[in-house]
C-alpha positions as CSV (number, residue, x, y, z in Angstrom):
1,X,79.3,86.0,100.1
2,X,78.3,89.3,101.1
3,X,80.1,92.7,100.9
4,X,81.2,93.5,104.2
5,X,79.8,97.1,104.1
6,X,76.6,98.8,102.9
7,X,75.7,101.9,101.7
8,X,74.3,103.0,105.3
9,X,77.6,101.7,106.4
10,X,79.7,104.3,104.8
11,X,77.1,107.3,105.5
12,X,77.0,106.6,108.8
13,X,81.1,106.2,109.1
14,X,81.9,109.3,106.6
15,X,79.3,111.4,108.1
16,X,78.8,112.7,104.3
17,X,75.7,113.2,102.5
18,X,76.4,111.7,99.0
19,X,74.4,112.5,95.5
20,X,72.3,110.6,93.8
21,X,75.2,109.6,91.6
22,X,77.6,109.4,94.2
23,X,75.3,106.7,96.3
24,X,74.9,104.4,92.7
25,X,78.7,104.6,92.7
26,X,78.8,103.1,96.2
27,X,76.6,100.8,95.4
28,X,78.7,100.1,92.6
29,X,82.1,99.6,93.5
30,X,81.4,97.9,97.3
31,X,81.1,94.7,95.7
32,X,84.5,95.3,93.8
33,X,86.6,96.4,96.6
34,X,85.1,93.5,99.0
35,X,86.1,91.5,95.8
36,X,90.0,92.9,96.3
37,X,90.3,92.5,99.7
38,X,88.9,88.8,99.8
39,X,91.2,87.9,96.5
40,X,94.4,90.0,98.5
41,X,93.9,87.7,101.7
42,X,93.7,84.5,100.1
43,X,97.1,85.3,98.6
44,X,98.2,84.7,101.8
45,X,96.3,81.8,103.1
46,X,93.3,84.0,104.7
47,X,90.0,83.6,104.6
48,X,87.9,86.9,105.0
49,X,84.3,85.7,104.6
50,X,85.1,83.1,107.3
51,X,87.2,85.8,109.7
52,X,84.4,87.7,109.5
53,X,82.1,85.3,111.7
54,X,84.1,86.8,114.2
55,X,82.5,90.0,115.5
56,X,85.5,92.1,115.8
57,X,86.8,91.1,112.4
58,X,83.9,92.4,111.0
59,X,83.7,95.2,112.2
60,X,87.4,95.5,110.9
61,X,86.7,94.8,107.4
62,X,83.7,97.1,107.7
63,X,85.5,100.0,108.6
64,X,88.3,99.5,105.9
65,X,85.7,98.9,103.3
66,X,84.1,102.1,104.3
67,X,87.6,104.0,104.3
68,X,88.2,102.5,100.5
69,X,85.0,103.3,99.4
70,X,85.2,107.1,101.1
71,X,88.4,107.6,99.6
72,X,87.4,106.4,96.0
73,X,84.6,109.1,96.4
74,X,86.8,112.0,97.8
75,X,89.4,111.6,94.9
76,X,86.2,111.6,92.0
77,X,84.6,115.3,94.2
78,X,88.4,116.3,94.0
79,X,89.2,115.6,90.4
80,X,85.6,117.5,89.2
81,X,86.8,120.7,90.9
């Protein structure tokens, strides 16, 4: 299994230029929110890894990894300030 989103991924979706500390903490938690979604499908009956053979489905799950993972990183800029 393979996260469905890389680092590149998410700076090329967000735009953003991340920190040092901010790219180890994508690095980090991608593998943990692929985790969530794959565990939230199978509670009902899907199977991510496998939908994601489809071209459109991964691009799907790419783009909501990216939004989870730009969101995650957005709250931890706002909570320092």
């Amino acid at each position: 299994m393979s996260d469905f989103a890389t680092l590149t991924d998410v700076v090329a979706i967000s735009g953003a230029d991340y920190t040092s500390a901010e790219q180890d903490r994508i690095n980090t938690i991608l593998p943990l929110i692929c985790d969530t979604l794959r565990l939230e499908a199978n509670k009902v009956g899907k199977d991510l890894d496998e939908m994601a053979g489809d071209a459109s489905y991964a691009s799907v799950l790419k783009l909501v990894t990216c939004d989870v993972v730009i969101r995650a990183i957005l709250a931890d800029r706002k909570s320092v300030v």
